[in-house]
C-alpha beads as a LAMMPS data file, in Angstrom:
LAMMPS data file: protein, C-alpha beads

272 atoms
271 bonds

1 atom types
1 bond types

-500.0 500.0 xlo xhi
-500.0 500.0 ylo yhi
-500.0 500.0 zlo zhi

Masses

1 110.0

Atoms # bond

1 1 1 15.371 -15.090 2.436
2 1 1 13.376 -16.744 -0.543
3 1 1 15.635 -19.967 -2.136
4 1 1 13.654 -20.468 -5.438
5 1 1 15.523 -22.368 -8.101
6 1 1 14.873 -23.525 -11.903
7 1 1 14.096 -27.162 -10.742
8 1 1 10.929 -28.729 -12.051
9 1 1 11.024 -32.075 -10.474
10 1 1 7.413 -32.596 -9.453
11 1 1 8.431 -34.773 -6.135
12 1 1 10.462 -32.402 -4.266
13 1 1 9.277 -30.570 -1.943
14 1 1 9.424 -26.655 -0.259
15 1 1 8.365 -24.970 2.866
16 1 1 6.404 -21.971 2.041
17 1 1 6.919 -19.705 5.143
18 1 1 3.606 -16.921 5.845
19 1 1 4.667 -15.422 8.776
20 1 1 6.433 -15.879 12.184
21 1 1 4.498 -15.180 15.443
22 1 1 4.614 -14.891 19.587
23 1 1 2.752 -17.815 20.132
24 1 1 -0.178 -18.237 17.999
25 1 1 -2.877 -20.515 18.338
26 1 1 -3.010 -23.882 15.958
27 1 1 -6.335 -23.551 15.802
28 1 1 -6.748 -20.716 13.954
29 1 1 -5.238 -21.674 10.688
30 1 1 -7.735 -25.356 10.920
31 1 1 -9.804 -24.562 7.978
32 1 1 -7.834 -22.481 5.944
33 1 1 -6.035 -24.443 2.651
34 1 1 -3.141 -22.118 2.698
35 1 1 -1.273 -21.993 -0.999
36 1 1 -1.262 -23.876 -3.883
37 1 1 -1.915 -27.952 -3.557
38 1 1 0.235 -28.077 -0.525
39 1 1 0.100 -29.858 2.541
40 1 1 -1.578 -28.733 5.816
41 1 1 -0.596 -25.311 7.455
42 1 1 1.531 -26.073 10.590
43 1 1 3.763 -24.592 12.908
44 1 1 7.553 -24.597 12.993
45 1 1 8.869 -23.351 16.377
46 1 1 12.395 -22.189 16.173
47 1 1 14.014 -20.771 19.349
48 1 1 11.697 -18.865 21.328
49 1 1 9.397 -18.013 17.980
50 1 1 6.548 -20.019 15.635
51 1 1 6.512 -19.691 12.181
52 1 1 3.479 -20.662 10.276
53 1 1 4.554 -23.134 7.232
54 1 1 3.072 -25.245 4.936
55 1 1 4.588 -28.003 2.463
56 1 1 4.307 -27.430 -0.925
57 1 1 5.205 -28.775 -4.526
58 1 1 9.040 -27.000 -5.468
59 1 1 7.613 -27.448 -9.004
60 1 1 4.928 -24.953 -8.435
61 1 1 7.764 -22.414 -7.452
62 1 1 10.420 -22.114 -9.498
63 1 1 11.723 -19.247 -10.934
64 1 1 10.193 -19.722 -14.262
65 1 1 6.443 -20.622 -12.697
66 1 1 6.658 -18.004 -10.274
67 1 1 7.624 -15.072 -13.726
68 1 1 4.769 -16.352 -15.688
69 1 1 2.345 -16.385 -12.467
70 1 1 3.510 -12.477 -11.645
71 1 1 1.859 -11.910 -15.447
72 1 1 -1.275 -13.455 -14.740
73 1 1 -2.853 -10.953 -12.403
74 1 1 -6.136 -13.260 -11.266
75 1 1 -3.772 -15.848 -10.441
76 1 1 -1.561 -14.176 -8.696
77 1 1 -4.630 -12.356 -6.765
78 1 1 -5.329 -15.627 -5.686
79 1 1 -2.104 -16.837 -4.234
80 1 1 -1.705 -13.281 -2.306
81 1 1 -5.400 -13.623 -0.620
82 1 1 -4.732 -17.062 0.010
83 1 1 -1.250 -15.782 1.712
84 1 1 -2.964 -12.799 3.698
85 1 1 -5.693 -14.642 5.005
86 1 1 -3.081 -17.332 6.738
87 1 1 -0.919 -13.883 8.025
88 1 1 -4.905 -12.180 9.422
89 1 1 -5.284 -15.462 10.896
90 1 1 -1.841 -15.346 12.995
91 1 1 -2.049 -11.923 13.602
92 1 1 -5.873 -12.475 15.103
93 1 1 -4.462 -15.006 17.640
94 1 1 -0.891 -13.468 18.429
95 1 1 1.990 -10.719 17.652
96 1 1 2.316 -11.427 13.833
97 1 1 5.308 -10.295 11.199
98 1 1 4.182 -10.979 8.203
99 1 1 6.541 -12.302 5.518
100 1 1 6.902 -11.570 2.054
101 1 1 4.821 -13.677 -0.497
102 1 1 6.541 -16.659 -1.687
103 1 1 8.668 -16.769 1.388
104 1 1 10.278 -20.093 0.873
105 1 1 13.576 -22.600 1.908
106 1 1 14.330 -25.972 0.875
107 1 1 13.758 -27.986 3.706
108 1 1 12.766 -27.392 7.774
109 1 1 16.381 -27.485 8.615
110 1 1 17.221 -24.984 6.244
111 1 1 14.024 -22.882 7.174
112 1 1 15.119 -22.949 10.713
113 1 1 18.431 -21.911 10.620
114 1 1 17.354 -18.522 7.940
115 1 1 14.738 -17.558 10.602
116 1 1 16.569 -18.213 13.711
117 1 1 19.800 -16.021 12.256
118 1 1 16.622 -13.368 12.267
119 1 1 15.797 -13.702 15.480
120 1 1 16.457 -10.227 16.377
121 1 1 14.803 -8.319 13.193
122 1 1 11.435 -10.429 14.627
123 1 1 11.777 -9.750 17.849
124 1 1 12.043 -5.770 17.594
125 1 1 9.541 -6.361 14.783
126 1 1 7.371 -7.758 17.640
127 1 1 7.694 -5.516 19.699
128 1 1 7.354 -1.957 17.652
129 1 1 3.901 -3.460 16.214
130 1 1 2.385 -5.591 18.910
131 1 1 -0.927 -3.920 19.836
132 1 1 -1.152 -1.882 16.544
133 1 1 -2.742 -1.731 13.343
134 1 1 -2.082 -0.263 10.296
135 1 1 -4.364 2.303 8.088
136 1 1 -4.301 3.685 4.979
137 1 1 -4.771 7.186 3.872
138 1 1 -5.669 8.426 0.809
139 1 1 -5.869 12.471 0.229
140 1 1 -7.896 14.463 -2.724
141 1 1 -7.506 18.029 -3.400
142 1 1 -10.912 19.952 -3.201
143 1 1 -12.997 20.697 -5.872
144 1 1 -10.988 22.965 -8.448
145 1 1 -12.300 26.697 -8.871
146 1 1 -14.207 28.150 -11.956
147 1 1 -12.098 28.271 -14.908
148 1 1 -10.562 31.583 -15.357
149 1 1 -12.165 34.320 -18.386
150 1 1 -12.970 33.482 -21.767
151 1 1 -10.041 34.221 -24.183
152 1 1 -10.725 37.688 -26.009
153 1 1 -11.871 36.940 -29.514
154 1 1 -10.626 37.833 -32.714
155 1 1 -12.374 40.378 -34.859
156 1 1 -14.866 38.490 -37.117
157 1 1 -13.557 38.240 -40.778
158 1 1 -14.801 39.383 -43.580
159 1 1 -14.025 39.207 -47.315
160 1 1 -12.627 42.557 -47.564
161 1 1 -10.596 42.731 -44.792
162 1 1 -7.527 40.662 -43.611
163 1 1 -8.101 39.202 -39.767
164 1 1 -6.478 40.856 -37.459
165 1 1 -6.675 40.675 -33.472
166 1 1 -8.898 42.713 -31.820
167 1 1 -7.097 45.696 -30.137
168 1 1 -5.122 44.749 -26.974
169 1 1 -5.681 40.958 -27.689
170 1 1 -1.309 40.359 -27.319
171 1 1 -1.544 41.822 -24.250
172 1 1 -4.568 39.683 -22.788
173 1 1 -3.300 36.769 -24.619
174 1 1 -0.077 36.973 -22.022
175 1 1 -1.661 38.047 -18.964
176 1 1 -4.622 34.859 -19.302
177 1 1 -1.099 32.618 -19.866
178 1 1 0.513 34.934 -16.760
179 1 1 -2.950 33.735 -14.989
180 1 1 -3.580 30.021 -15.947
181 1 1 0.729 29.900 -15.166
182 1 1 -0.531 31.284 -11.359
183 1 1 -3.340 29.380 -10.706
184 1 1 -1.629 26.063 -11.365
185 1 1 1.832 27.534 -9.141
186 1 1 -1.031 27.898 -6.620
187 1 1 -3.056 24.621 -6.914
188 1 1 0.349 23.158 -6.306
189 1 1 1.304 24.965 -3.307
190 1 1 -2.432 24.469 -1.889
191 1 1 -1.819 20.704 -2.641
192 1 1 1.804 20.753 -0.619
193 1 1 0.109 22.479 1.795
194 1 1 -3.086 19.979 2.528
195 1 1 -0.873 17.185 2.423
196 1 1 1.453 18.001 5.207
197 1 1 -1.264 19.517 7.307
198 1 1 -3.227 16.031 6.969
199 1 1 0.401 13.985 7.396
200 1 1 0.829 16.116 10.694
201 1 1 -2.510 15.542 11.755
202 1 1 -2.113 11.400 11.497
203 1 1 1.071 11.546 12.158
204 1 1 0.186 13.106 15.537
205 1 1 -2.072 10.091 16.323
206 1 1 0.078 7.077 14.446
207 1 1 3.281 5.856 16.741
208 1 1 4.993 5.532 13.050
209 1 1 3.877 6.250 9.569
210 1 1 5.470 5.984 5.967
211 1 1 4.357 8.526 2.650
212 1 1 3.924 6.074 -0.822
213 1 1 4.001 6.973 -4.190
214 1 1 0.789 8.923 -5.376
215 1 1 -1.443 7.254 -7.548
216 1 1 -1.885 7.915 -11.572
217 1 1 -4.338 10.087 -12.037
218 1 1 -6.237 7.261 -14.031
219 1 1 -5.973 5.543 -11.218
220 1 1 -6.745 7.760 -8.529
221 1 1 -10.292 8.113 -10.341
222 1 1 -11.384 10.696 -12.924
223 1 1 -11.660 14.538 -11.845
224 1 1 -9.528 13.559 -8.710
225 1 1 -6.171 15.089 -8.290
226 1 1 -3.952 12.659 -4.806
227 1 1 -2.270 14.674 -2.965
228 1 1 -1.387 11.847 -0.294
229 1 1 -1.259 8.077 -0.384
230 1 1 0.069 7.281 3.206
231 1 1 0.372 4.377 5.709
232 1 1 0.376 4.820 9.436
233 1 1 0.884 2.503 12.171
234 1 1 -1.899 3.184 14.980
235 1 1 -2.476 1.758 18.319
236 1 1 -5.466 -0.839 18.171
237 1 1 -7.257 1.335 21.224
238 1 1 -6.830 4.432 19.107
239 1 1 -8.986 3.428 16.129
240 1 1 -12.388 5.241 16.752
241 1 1 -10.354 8.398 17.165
242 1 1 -8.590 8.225 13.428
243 1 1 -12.034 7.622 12.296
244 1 1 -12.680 10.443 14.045
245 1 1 -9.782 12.537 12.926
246 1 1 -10.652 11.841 9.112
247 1 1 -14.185 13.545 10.007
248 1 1 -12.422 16.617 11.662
249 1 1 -9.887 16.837 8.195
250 1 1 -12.853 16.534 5.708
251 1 1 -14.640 19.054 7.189
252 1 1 -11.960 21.493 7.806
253 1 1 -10.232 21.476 4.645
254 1 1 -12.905 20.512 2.347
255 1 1 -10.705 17.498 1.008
256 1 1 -11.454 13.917 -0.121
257 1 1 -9.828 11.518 2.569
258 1 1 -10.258 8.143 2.032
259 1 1 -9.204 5.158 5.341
260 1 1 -8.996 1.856 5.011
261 1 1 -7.751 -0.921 7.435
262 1 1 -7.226 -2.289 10.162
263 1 1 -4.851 -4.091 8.265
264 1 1 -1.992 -6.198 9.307
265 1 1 1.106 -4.103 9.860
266 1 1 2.694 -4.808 6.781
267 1 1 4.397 -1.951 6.052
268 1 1 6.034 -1.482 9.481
269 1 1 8.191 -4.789 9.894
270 1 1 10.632 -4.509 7.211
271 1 1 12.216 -0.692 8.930
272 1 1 13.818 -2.468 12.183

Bonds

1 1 1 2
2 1 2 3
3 1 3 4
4 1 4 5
5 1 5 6
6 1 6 7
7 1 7 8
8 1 8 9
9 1 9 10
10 1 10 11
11 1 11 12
12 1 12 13
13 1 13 14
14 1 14 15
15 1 15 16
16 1 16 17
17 1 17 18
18 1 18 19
19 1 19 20
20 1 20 21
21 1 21 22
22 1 22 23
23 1 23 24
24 1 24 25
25 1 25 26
26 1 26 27
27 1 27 28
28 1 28 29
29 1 29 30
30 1 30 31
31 1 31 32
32 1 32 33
33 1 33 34
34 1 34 35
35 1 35 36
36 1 36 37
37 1 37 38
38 1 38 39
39 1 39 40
40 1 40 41
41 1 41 42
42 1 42 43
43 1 43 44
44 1 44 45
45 1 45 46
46 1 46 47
47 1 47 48
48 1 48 49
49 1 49 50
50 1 50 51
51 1 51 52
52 1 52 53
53 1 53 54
54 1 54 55
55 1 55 56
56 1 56 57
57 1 57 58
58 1 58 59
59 1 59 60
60 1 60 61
61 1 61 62
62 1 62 63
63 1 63 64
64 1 64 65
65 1 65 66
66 1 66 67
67 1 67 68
68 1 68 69
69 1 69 70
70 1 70 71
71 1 71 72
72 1 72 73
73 1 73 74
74 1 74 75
75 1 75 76
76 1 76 77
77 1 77 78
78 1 78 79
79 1 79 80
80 1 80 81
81 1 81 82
82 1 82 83
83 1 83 84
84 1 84 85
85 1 85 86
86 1 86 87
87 1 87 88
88 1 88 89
89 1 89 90
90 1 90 91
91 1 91 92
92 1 92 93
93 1 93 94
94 1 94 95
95 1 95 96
96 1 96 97
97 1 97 98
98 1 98 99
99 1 99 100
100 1 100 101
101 1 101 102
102 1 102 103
103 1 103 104
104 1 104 105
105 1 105 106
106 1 106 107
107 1 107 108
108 1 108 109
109 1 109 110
110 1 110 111
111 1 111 112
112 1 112 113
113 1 113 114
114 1 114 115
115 1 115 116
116 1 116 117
117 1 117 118
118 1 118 119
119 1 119 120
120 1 120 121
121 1 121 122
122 1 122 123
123 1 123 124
124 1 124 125
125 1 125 126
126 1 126 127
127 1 127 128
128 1 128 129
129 1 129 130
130 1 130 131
131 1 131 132
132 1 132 133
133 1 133 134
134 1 134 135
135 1 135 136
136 1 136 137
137 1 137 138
138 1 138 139
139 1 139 140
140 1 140 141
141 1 141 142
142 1 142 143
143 1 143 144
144 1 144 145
145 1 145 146
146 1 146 147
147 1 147 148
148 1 148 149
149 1 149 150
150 1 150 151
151 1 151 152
152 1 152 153
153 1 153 154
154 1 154 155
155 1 155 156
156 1 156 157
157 1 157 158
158 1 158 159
159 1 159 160
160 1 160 161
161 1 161 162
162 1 162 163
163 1 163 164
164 1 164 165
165 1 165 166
166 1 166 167
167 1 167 168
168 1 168 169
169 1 169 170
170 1 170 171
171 1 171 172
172 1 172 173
173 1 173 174
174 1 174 175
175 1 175 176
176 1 176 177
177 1 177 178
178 1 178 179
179 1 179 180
180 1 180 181
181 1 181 182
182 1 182 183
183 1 183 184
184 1 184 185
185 1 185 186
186 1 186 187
187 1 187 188
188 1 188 189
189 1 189 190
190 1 190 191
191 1 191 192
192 1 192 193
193 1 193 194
194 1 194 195
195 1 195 196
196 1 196 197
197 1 197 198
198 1 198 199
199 1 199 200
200 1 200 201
201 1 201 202
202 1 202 203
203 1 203 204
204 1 204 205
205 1 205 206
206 1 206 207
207 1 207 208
208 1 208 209
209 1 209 210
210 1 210 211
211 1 211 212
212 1 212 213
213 1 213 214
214 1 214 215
215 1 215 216
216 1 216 217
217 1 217 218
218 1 218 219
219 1 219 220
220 1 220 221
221 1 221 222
222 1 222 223
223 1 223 224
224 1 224 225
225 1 225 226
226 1 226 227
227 1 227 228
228 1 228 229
229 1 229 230
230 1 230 231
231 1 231 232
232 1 232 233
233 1 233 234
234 1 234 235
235 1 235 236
236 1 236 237
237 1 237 238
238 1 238 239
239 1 239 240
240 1 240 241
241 1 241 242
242 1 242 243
243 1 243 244
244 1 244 245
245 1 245 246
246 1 246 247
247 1 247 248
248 1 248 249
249 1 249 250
250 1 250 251
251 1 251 252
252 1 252 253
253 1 253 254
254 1 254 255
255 1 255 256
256 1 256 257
257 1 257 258
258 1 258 259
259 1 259 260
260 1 260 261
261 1 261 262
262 1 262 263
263 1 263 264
264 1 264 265
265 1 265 266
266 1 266 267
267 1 267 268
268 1 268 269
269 1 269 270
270 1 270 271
271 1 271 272
């Protein structure tokens, strides 16, 4: 949907596009700047749906600005706060899809005529997530167990004698690489195993939910091994009882589980 060209004339003009709504309410985007050195946030009704806008520099968008601003990670920070808190603003006051960041067309007319041929994809979108929020749901295995025996140890040279393995030490040799082999087959199956029982668990609660790539372990934080990184789509009424749920998992299976949200259902309007 994004028209983003290699133009840098500084007087022309774009409509940024954050989201399209039910009917939200104009007030809540009054004292919110909205992206870059653009005009005032406004609404753009098309059909029976708003879409919250703003009018901003094409310059500041072209293809080239917008590949140099995707390297610069506080800058581009900045632009996708500035672009979430317009999309919690509309979703606060009415049914929200948000759209992608940097959402743009060149011109209303041409703005109205891309969302209107969408009229549909928002309108189920509407309706699968109205009411709902999403959560995230992040899932450590438990502590690891002892390490296994100390390796048997070589007889202790001396200058007469050539070193040689203590008797038997082949044999243990194999069986600790037989073991360590084991434990890890079974720290893997024990990981399978907590994440689908957790999935289940939300997934018995959520009206939808989606599995995403597991973290690094550098990222996921040092001596923690993810096992889940998930998303779920939960009625707003239903909150207090994932909260509750998480409790419930922790203590049962001795895992790390992480929430966070309410969050606007991002990951939920792009599947319809």
């Amino acid at each position: 949907m994004t028209e983003r060209g290699s133009e840098q004339a500084s007087d022309r003009s774009a409509l940024y596009v954050f989201a399209v709504c039910d009917t939200p309410d104009p007030a809540a985007f009054a004292d919110l700047p909205g992206v870059a050195a653009g005009g005032p946030l406004r609404l753009l009704r098309f059909g029976e749906l708003t879409a919250v806008v703003q009018t901003v520099r094409a310059a500041d968008f072209t293809d080239e600005v917008w590949q140099t601003r995707l390297s610069d990670r506080e800058e581009l920070e900045r632009y996708a706060r500035a672009h979430h808190d317009v999309v919690s603003a509309a979703a606060a006051s009415s049914p929200t899809v948000p759209l992608p960041l940097a959402t743009l067309y060149h011109g209303e007319d041409r703005a109205r005529q891309a969302l209107i041929g969408e009229t549909a994809r928002f309108r189920t979108a509407l309706e699968r997530t109205a009411g709902h929020s999403e959560w995230g749901v992040k899932v450590y295995a438990a502590d690891s167990p002892a390490p296994g025996p100390s390796p048997v140890p070589l007889r202790p040279e001396t200058p007469a004698t050539r070193v040689r393995p203590a008797p038997g030490a082949g044999l243990a040799y194999l069986e600790r690489k037989r073991g360590v082999q084991a434990r890890r087959e079974q720290r893997h199956e024990d990981a399978l195993r907590l994440a689908e029982t957790v999935d289940a668990a939300f997934g018995n609660l959520a009206a939808a939910g989606r599995r995403l790539r597991l973290h690094a372990p550098d990222l996921a934080g040092k001596g923690r091994v993810q096992v889940l990184n998930a998303t779920y789509l939960v009625a707003e009424h239903r909150g207090a009882e994932l909260q509750e749920l998480t409790r419930t998992l922790r203590d049962a299976t001795g895992a790390g589980i992480d929430i966070s949200g309410p969050w606007v259902p991002y990951s939920f309007v792009g599947e319809v």
